[in-house]
N, C-alpha and C positions, 0 to 999 in steps of 0.2 A: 231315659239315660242320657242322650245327646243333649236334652235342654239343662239336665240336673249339670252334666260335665261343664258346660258352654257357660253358666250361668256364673258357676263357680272362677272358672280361666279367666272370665274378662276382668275382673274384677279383680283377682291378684296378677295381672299383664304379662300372662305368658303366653309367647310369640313362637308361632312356626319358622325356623331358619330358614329352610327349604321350600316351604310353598307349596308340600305337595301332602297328601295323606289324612297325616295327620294336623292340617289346619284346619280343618273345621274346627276341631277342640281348641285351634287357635293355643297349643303347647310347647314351648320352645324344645326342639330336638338339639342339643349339641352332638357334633361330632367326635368329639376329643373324647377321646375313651378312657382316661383319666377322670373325666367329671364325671361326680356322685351321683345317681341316679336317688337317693334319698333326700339329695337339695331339694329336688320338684315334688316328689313324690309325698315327702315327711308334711308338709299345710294340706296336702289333699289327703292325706290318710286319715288327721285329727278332725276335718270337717265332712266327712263320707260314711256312709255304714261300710260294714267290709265285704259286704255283697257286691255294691258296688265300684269300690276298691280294688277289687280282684278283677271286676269285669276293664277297670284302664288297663290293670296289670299287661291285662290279656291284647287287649286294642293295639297299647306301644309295641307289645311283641311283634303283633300283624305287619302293624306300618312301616316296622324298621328300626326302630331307633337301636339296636345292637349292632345290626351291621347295613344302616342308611342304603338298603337295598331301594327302596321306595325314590327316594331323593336320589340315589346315583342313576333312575331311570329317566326322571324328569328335566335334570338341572345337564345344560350343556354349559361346559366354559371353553370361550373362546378367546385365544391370545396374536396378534399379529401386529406388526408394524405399517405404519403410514409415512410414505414418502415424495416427493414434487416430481410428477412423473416424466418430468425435461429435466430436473438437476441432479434426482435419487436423494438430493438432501430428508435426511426425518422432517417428520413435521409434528411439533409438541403441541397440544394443548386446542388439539381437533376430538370434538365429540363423535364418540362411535353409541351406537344405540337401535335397539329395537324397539318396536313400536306392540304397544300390551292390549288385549281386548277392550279394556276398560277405558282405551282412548288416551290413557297415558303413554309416556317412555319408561325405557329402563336404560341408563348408560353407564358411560365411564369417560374419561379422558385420556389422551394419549401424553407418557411423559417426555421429558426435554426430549429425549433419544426417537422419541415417534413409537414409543414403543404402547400396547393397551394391554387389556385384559377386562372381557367381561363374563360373567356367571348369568344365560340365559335360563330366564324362567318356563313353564311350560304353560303359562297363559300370554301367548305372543298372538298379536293378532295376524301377521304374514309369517312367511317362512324366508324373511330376506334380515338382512343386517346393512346398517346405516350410517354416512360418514356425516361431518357438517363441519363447516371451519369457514370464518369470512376469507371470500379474493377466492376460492376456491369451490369447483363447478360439484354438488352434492354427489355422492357417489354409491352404489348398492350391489351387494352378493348377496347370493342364496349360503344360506346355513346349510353345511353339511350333516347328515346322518349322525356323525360319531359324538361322541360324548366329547370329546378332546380334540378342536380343531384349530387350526391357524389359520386365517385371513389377512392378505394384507390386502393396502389397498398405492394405487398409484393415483395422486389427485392432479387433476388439472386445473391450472388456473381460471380465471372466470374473469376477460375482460371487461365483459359490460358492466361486472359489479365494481372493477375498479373504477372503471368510468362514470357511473351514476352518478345526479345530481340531485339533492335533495335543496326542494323548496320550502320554506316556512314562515308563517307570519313574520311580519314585524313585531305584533308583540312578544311572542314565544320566544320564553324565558328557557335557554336550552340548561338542563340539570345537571349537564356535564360543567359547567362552567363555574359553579361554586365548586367543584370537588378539585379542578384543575386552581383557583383561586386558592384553594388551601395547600395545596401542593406543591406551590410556588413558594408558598409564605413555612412550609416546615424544611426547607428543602436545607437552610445551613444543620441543620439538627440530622438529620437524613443521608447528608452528603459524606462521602466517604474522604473527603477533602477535611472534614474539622478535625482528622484522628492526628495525633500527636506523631503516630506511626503504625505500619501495619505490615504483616509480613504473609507468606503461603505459598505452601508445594504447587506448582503448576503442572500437569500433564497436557502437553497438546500435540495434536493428530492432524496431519495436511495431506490433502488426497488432490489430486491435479487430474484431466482427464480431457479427452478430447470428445467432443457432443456435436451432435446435427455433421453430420459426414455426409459431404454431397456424392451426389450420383457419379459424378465427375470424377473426383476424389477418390474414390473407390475402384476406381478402371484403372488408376495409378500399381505400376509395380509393388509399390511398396504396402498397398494398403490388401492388395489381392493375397500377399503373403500372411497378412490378419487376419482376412474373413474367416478362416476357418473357425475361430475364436467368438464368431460372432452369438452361437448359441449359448457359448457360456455366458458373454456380455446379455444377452437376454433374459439367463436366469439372474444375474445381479438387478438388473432393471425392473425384473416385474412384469406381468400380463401386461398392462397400459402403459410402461415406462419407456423409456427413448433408452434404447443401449446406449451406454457412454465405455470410451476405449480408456481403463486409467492408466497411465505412463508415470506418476511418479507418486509415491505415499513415503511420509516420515509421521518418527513418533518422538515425543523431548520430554523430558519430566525436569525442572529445575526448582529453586528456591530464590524467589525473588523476596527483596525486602525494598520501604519507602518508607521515607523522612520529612516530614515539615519541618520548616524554621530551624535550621539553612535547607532546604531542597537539595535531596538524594535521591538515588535511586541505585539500586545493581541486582543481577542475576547472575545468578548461579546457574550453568548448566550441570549437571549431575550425571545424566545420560543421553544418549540419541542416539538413532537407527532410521536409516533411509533405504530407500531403493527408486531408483528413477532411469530414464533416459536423458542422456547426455548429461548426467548430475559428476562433475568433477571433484569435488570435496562435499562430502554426505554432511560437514559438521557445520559449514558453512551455512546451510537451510534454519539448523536450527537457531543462528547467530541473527540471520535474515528476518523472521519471521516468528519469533520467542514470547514470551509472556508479555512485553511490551507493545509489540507489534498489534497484539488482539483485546488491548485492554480502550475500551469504550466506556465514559462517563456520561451517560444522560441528562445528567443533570446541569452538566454545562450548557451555555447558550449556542455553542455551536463543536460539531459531531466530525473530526477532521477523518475523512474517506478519502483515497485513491488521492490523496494531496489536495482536495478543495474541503469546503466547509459547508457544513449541512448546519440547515435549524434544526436543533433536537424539538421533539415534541414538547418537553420540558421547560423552554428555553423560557424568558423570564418574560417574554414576548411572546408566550402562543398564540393568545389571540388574534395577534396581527399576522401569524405566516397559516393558521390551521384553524379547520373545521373539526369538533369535537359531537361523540355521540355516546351517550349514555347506554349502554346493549343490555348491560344487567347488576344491578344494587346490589345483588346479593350472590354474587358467583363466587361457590364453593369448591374450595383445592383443599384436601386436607382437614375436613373437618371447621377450616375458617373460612368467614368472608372475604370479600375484595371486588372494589368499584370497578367493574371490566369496562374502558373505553377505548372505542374504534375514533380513529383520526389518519387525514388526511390535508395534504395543504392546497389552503386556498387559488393557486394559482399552480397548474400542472406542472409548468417549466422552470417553476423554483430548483432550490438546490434542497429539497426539504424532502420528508419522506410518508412514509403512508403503513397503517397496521394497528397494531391494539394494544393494551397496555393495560396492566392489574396492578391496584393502588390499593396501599393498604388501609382499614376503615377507623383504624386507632388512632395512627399517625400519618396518614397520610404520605407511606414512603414507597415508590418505588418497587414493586414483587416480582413482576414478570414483563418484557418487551419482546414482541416478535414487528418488526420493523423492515420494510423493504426501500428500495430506491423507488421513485414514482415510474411510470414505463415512458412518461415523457418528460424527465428530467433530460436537461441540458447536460448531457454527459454524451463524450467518445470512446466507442469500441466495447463499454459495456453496459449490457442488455439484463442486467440483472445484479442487484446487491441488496445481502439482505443480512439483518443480525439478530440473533435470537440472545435473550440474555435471561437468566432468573438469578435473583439475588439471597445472600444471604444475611443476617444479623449475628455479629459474632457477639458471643457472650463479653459482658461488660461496655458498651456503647449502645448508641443508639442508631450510628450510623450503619449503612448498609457497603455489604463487598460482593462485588458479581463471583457466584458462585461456578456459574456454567455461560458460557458462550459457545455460540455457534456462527459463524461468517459464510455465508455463502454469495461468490463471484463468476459471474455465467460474464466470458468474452467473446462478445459476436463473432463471427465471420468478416475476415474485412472483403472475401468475393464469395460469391453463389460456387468457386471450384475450391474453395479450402474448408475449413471447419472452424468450429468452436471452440473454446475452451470452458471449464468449470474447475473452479478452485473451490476447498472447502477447507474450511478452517474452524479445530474443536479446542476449545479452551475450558479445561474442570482444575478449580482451585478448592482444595483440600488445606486442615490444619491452620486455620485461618488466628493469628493472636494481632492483638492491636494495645498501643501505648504502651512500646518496651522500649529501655532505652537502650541505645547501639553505639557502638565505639566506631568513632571514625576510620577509624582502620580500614572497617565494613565496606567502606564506600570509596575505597580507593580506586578500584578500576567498577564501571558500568557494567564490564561483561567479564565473566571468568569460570573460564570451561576446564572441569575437571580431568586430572591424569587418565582415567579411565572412560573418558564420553564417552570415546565412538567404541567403546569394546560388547566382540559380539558375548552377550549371554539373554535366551530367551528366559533362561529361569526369571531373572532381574525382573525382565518386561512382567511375568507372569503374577508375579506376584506384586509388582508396585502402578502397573497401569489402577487409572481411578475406573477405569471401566473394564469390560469381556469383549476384544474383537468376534463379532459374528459371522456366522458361516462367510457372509456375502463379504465381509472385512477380510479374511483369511484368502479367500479368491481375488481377491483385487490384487493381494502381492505376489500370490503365486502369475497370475496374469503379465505384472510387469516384468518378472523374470524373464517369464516365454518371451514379450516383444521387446526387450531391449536388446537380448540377443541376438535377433535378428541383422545380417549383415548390411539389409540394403536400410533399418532402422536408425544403425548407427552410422551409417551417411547422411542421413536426411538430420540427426541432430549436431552431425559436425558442421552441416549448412548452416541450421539455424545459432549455433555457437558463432559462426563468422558473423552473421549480420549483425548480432550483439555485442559482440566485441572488437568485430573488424579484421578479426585472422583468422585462417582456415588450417585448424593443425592439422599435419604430417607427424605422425611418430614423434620425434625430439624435437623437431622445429613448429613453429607455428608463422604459416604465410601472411604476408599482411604490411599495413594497415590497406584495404582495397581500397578505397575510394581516392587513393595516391594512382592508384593504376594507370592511369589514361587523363590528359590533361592537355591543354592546350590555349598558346596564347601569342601575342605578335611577334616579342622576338626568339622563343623556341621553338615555337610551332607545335607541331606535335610531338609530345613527351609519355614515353614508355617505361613504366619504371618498376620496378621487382625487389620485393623485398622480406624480411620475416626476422624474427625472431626465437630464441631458445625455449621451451619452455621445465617444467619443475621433470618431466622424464630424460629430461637431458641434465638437470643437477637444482635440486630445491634453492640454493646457495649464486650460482655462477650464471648469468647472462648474458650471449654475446646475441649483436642485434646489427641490421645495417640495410641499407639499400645500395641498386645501383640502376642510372638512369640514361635513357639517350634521347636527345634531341633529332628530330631532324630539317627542323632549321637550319639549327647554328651547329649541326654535326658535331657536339659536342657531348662525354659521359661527363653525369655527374654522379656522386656518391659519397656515402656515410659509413661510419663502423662506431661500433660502441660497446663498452663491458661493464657490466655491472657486477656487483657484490653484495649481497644479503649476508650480515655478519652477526643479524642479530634479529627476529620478528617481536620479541618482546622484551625492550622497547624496540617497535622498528628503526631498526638502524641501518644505513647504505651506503655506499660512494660507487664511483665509475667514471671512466674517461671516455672520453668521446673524440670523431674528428670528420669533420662535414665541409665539401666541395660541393656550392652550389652558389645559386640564384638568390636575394635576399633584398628584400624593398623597405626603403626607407618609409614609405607610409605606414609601413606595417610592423615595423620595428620594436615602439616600447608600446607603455600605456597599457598592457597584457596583463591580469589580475586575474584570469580565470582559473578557479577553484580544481574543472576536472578538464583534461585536454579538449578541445570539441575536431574531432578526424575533418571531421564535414568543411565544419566552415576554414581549417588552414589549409585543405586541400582545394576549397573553391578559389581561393585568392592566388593561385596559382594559375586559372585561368585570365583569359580577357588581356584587355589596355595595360600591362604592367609597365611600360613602356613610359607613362603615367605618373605612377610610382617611386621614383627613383630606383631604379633598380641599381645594383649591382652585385659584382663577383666578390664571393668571400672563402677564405679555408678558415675554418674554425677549431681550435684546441679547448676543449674543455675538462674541466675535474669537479667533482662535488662531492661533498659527506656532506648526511641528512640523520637526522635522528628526532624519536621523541623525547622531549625532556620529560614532559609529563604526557600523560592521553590526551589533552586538548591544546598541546603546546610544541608546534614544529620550529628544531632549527636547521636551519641550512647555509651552506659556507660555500660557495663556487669561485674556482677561478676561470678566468677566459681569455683568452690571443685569437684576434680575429685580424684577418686582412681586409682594407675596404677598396677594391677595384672598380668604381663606375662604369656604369653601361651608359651613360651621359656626361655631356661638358661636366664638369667641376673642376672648380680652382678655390682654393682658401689661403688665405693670407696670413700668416703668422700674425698676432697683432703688437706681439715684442718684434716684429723683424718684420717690415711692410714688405720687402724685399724677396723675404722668403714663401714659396708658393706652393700650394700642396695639391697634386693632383689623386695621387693613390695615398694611403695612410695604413700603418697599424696600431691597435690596442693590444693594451695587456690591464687587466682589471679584477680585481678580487671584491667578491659581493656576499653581503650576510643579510640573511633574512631570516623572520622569526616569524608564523602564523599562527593564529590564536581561533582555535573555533571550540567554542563552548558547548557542550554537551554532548559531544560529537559522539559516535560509538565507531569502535576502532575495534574490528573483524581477524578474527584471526584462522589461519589458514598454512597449512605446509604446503599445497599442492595449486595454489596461484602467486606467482610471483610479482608482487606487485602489493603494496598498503591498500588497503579496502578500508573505508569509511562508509558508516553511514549514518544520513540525518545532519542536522546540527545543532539538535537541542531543540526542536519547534522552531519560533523565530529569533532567536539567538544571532546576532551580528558574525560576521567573519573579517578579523584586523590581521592586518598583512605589514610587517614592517619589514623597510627593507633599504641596505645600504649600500653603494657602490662606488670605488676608489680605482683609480685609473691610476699605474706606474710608469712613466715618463721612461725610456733606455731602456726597460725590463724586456728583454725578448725584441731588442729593437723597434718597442713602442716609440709612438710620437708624441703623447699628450700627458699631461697632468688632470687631475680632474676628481673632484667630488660629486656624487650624487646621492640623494634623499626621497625617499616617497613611504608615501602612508595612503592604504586602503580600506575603507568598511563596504563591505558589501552584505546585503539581507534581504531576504524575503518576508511579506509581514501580510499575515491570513486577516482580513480586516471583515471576514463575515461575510453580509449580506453585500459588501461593497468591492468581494472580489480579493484579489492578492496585488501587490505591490512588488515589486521588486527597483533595488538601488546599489548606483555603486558610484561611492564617493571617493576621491581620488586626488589625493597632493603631492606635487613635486616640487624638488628645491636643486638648481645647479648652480653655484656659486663659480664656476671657472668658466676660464674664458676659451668656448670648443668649435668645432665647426656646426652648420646647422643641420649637419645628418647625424649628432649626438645630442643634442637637446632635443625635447621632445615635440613630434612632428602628429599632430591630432585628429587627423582622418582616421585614427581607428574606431573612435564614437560617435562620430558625427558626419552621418549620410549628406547632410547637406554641403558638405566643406569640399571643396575641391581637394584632389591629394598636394601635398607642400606649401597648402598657401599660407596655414599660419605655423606659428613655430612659439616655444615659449622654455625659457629656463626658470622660472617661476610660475607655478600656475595650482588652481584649483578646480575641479570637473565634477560635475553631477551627472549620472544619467538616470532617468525614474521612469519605468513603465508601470502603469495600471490595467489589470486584467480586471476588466469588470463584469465578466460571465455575461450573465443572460440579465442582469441590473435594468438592461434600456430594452433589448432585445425580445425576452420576453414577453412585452406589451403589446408587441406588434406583429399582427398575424402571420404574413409571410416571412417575415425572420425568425421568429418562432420555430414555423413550422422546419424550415432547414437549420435551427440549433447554430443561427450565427450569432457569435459575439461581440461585443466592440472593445476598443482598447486605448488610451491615449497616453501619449511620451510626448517626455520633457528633457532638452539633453541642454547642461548652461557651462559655459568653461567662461573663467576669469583667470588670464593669464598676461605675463608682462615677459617682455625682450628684454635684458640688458644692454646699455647702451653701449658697450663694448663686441658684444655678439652679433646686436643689431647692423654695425659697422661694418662688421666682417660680411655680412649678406649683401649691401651697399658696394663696398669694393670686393667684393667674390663677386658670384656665381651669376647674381643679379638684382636690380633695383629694386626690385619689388619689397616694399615693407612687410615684415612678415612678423611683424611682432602686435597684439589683440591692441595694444595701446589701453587709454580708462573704459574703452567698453566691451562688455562681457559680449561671446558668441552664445546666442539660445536660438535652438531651433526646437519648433513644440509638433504637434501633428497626432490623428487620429487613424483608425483604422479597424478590420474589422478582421476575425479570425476562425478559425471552424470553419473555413469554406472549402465542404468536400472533405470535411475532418482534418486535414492535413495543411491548409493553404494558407498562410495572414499575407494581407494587403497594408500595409501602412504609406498615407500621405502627411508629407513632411514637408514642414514652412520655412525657410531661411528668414529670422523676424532683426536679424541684426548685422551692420556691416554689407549692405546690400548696395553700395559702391564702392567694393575695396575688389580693381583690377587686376587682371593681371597680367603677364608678361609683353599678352599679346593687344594689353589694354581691352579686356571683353571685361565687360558686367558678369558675377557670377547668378545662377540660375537659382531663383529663389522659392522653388518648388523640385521636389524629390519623391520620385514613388519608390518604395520598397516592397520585394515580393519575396516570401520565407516559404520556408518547408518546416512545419513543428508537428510534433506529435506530443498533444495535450489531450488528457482526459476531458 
């Protein structure tokens, strides 16, 4: 009977499901109670006698197939998720598997989320279950008893595999290297760059949390009032996982659309929902950090992260930054193939990265990347960056649009008593159409958050999130509730709120800017000064602001007051008066272009030698309206009455009236200026008072025009007077070569002024002594080169401390009028102060990252290195500079 059954099955291929009983007959069992039992049954009834017929009838009965009692004994399924057991991040695309008597496997894979599912057979050779994924140390549990179980696992890294070196002949021809050749060569056809246009619903999810909490840390009041929490934080981590504390999670669903030929872009925010510590405006996250912020192209030559530039493995130049490995020709997702290759770059300390990547075997595009920062890439402060991507092909192209992203950002500790951070960032684009056309309309503002963003409804979430928050996702928000509310929590992030912004709110006011606090120099001595401002719980609209200060040198207060008006956020519009009693140094006067205020540096100038400087006493009147004409186009209107009181000899000579002699002076001057930053995205916000920008398009120039007219009688002014100047300032990502930055700068004063109103050039040039030169016509460059780890990384011990080098070029070409020049002559003093035909360039190198925080720059005076001064000295034609920066 078994030979007659067996002889007949093999031959028309029908297959045991299940694996258990009834496979010797080798006869497909289905489950589905719906299928006909006369499909199988009806070729074996017409080639069998009915004796024997009767006797399967009877067999299938025994084994099961009615009610799969057989199979439901044998088959175990098990389903759990896989996670980085320092970050909790999922982990996609790690094999889980058990090992079969016959010396095979049985697996599965885990998808983007980490999530698996496998159906154990009952010929296993152990009683364990098995993880595998490169970079990561293999990992094994025992199977439980039940039919239905969950395992997760929590993997740990595996440094030595990142480390490894592999050696190979010279001749060996590595097979990765045609497929990566082809890759290259389909990559315009591939690229999500050739669509005409493309559009898709975005959901994305940001989890923040604090990791590695030292011992230290922990004895702190604030942290003691946590630990109770800490068994929960252990069930979200996992048996192996490092609890992490999360303090702030949002979720944003928008509609982002993009345009080639002209270049668009804009989002749509639709909805969002936050919950955090010390989160001020919840809408503002999603403005920060939106569909734009997480969209990653591979297939560019270089991968812009945390503000520097990575080689993509992709890039058009792999060969030269990465080593390529062939792992498997035929690795199956879904039913299809794809070229699985492991890669890494050549040279540790690059800016390049490391992980694997699935190509597809038709066209050679693109399917899946899990990508990390290398562990000795030349980066500060973070210890971890990685991106998970799998793409989609929408119907009608050819090209591909990242379907899912994942971002994960581990920030070290900057001491052994603080902690970690860990950012995670989830990106699912859903609804994907491409080559539609769109009405410029579309594209009028970048960002545009709808009337109902932030309104609370879970229904919304429930039904439009692209995924199911998981138990462990549902704990995480409930968690941040618990510790935001804590009282000594919300002290600890009004701290951290001051250091970042520089004020310490109280209720309606916010204290500040600190680092004004405490200062000290020869002729004030020590200055004590207190100050703050309104903020949006005192009126979204109305801001009044001010300091007041004492010397105790020259036993003198000095102090400010000022009001502002918010009359309109979109377009942002503004005016405010102001009126300031203080200290004010002519070398530090104009030549000022900067983009965002910097506290630091105009509080440092406030100590030392001002004495130096021209100083003098000033009360200042001013008014301004500001507004946007368009999103990347500010105008501004200021008027100003300033008194100029010297803290030094000064005399100026009228030069219609040689007679007449000026010791003290006033202005009155009205000034219009226009700023132009291209691409910019402009943040909107009821509950920070203040225009928020951010970006400026990539590398996008910043033009600043700007005019200035002096009224002679107006408010008891003394002068007439025109002024002109024009600024570009940019940043320019130049790749393997590091970033650039410049700021070019012309001024034009046609009137005839004293030389504490023409402009006085010691604010860009370290090498200059303060006042020596002066110019009412001039043109200024300053260009620094960040050249990362370019030289750096060649060389062992700078390497290994992650120092980088850097060189500046600072060249002014400026000219005196022969009229102004006079007045310096018969004023104040002999001394020529005007550049005459040759340009001032001072150039100088230097080196940065020392101790993360430190750059050193040495600086050459290469011109004008016999122009005296007062005292007839030579000036000093070498210049150290020493900074405090925090660079990535």
């Amino acid at each position: 009977m078994y030979n007659k059954l067996k002889s007949f099955c093999e031959p028309n291929k029908l297959h045991c499901a299940c694996n258990t009983g009834c496979s010797l007959f080798n006869i497909t069992i289905n489950k589905n109670k719906n299928y006909k039992l006369s499909k199988i049954l009806l070729p074996v009834r017409k080639k069998l006698p009915g004796y024997q017929f009767i006797l399967i009838i009877t067999f299938l009965l025994a084994g099961g197939y009615f009610d799969n009692t057989a199979c439901a004994q044998h088959l175990k399924n098990i389903t759990g998720k896989i996670t980085d057991a320092q970050t909790g991040e999922p982990l996609p695309y790690v094999t889980v598997f058990v090992k079969l008597n016959n010396g095979t496997r049985k697996g599965a894979a885990t998808n983007f989320d980490g999530l698996y599912n496998l159906s154990i057979p009952a010929n296993i050779a152990t009683d364990s279950i098995y993880t595998s994924y490169v970079s990561y140390v293999p990992a094994r549990k025992l199977i439980p008893k039940a039919t239905e179980s969950e395992i997760n696992f929590q993997l740990a890294v595996n440094t030595k595999m990142l480390n490894a070196i592999n050696i190979t002949p010279k001749t060996y021809v590595n097979p990765a290297w045609e497929i990566m050749a082809n890759m290259v060569k389909h990559k315009p056809e591939n690229d999500l760059q050739k669509l005409k246009s493309y559009q898709y619903q975005s959901y994305n999810r940001i989890e923040v949390s604090l990791t590695n909490m030292s011992e230290k840390m922990k004895q702190r009041k604030v942290f003691k009032q946590i630990l109770p929490l800490m068994d929960s934080l252990r069930k979200i981590a996992g048996d192996d996982g490092t609890p992490i504390l999360p303090i702030f999670a949002s979720e944003t669903i928008s509609d982002y659309f993009y345009q080639n030929d002209p270049l668009r872009k804009t989002e749509h925010v639709l909805r969002t929902k936050s919950n955090g510590v010390g989160i001020e405006d919840e809408t503002l996250v999603s403005q920060l950090v939106g569909t734009t912020f997480l969209q990653y192209d591979f297939y560019k030559n270089y991968l812009r992260l945390a503000g520097k530039d990575f080689i993509s493995p992709l890039s058009d130049s792999w060969k030269t930054f990465y080593n390529y490995e062939l792992t498997d020709e035929h690795d199956k997702i879904d039913g299809k193939e794809y070229y699985k290759i492991e890669f890494k770059p050549k040279r540790t300390h690059d800016l390049a990265l490391v992980g694997v990547m699935w190509i597809t075997k038709d066209s050679y595009a693109l399917y899946r990347m899990d990508a990390s920062v290398g562990q000795d890439a030349n980066l500060n402060f973070l210890s971890k960056v990685r991106i998970q991507q799998e793409m989609a092909q929408p119907d009608g192209t050819t090209a591909w649009i990242p379907e899912k992203t994942r971002i994960t950002v581990q920030i070290a500790a900057l001491s052994k008593s603080t902690s970690g951070f860990i950012c995670k960032f989830y990106l699912s684009n859903t609804g994907m159409q491409v080559n539609k056309e769109y009405p410029e309309s579309l594209f009028k503002e970048s960002l545009v958050m709808s009337d109902d963003v932030s309104k609370k409804d879970e229904d919304y979430w429930a039904k439009n999130r692209h995924d199911t928050l998981t138990a462990a996702d549902k704990r995480v928000y409930q968690m941040i509730d618990t510790v935001k509310n804590l009282p000594i929590v919300k002290t600890y992030a009004a701290l951290a709120g001051m250091l970042i912004n520089g004020y310490y709110k109280i209720g309606k006011v916010s204290l500040g800017p600190y680092p004004y606090t405490f200062s000290h120099n020869d002729l004030e001595g020590t200055v004590v000064r207190f100050g703050g401002i309104t903020n949006t719980h005192f009126s979204d609209k109305l801001i009044l602001g001010g300091y007041l200060s004492y010397a105790f040198k020259d036993q003198k207060f000095k102090y400010s007051g000022s009001v502002d008006y918010i009359f309109s956020r979109k377009p942002w519009s503004q005016f405010g008066v102001s009126y300031l009693h203080d200290i004010g140094q002519t070398g530090y006067q104009y030549e000022s272009f900067a983009i965002n205020g910097n506290n630091v540096f105009n509080a440092s100038i406030r100590n030392g030698q001002i004495s130096t400087r021209g100083p003098f006493f000033q009360n200042v009147i001013k008014a301004y309206i500001q507004t946007d004409l368009v999103p990347n186009l500010r105008a501004r209107l200021n008027f100003t009455h300033s008194t100029f009181d010297p803290l030094t000899p000064f005399e100026y000579h009228d030069p219609e009236d040689y007679e007449k002699v000026y010791h003290t002076y006033q202005t009155s001057e009205v000034g219009a200026e226009l700023q132009w930053r291209p691409g910019i995205r402009l943040l909107q916000s009821s509950k920070i008072n203040k225009r928020i920008t951010v970006g400026n398009g990539g590398d996008n120039p910043t033009v600043t025009l700007r005019y200035i007219h002096g009224f002679k009688g107006m408010f008891d002014a003394d002068f007439n007077y025109d002024k002109f100047f024009v600024n570009v300032q940019q940043k320019l990502h130049m790749g393997i070569l590091g970033k650039g930055e410049y700021s070019l700068t012309g001024g034009y004063i046609p009137s005839n002024v004293p030389f504490t109103l023409v402009e006085n050039h010691r604010f860009s040039f370290n090498t200059m002594r303060f006042l020596e030169f002066a110019s009412d016509r001039y043109a200024s460059l300053t260009y620094t080169q960040h050249m990362e780890g370019l030289i750096t990384n060649s060389i062992p011990l700078l390497k290994s401390l992650n120092i980088r080098t850097v060189a500046v070029v600072d060249i002014l070409e400026g000219s005196l009028s022969t009229i102004n020049n006079e007045a310096f002559r018969h004023g104040r003093t002999i001394v020529d102060r005007s550049l005459g035909a040759v340009p001032y360039v001072e150039a100088g190198y230097g080196v940065e990252n020392i101790l993360k925080i430190i750059r050193v720059d040495f600086l050459y005076r290469l011109t004008h290195l016999d122009h005296l001064n007062g005292r007839g000295e030579l000036p000093d034609q070498f210049a150290t500079r020493v900074t405090l920066q925090f660079r990535l």
